[in-house]
C-alpha positions as CSV (number, residue, x, y, z in Angstrom):
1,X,127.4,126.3,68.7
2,X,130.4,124.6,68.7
3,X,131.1,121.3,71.0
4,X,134.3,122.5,73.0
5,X,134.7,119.1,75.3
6,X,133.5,115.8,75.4
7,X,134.3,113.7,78.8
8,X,132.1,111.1,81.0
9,X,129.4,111.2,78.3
10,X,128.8,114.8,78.3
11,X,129.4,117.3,75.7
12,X,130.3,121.2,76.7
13,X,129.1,123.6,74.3
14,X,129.0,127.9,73.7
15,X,126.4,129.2,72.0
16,X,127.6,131.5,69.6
17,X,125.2,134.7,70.0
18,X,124.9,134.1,73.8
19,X,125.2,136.3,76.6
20,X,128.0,137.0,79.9
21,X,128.8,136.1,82.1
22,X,130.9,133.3,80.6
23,X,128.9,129.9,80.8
24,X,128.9,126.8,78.9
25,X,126.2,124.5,78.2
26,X,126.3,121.3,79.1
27,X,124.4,117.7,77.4
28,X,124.3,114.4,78.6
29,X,121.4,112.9,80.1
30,X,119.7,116.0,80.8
31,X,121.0,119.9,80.2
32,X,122.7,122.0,82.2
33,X,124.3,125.9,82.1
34,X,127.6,126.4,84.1
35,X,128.8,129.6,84.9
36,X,132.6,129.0,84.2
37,X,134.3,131.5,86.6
38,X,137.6,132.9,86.8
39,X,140.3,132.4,88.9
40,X,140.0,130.6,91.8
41,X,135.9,131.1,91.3
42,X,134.4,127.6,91.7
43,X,132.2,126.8,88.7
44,X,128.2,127.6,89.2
45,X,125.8,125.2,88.6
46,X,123.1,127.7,87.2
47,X,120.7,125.3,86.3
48,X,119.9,121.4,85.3
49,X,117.3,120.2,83.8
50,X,116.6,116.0,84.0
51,X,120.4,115.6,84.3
52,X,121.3,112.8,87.3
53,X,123.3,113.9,90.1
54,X,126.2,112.0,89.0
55,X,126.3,113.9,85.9
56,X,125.4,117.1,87.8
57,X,128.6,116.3,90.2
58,X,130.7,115.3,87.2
59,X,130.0,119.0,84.7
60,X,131.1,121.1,86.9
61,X,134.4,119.3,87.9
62,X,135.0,119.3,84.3
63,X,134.5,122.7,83.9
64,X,136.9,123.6,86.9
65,X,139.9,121.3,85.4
66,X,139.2,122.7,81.8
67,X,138.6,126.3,82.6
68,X,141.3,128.1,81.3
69,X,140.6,126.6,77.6
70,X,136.9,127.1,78.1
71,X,137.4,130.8,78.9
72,X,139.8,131.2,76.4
73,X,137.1,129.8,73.9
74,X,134.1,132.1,75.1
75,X,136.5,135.1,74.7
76,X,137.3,134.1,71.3
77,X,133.7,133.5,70.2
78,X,132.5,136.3,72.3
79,X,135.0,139.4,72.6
80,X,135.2,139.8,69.0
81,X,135.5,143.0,67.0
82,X,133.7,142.1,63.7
């Protein structure tokens, strides 16, 4: 599971045999999965565990200004053709 991102003390990770739609998962103080969206989708919050709300406001805003590299990374991990 390679760690894509680090900002604000958070670290935004794929899971390499993981599941669609598109999500990353996020660590910092607590956990949380983001649905990452595609164009002009808002990132979804699909769940956070004992993260604060500032992190919680801070992931997905991340995720929005770093989405086109973060899809580009889940389709390389997960559109393969082995």
């Amino acid at each position: 599971m390679p760690t894509l991102l680090r900002l604000h003390g958070l670290r935004f990770m794929i899971f390499l045999d993981d599941h669609a739609p598109a999500h990353v998962h996020v660590f910092g103080d607590g956990e949380a999965k983001i649905e990452i969206g595609g164009d002009g989708d808002v990132p979804r919050m699909i769940y956070a565990e004992r993260m604060s709300g500032a992190m919680q406001r801070r992931a997905p805003a991340a995720v929005a200004r770093n989405r086109a590299m973060l899809l580009m990374k889940w389709v390389e991990i997960h559109d393969r053709t082995d």
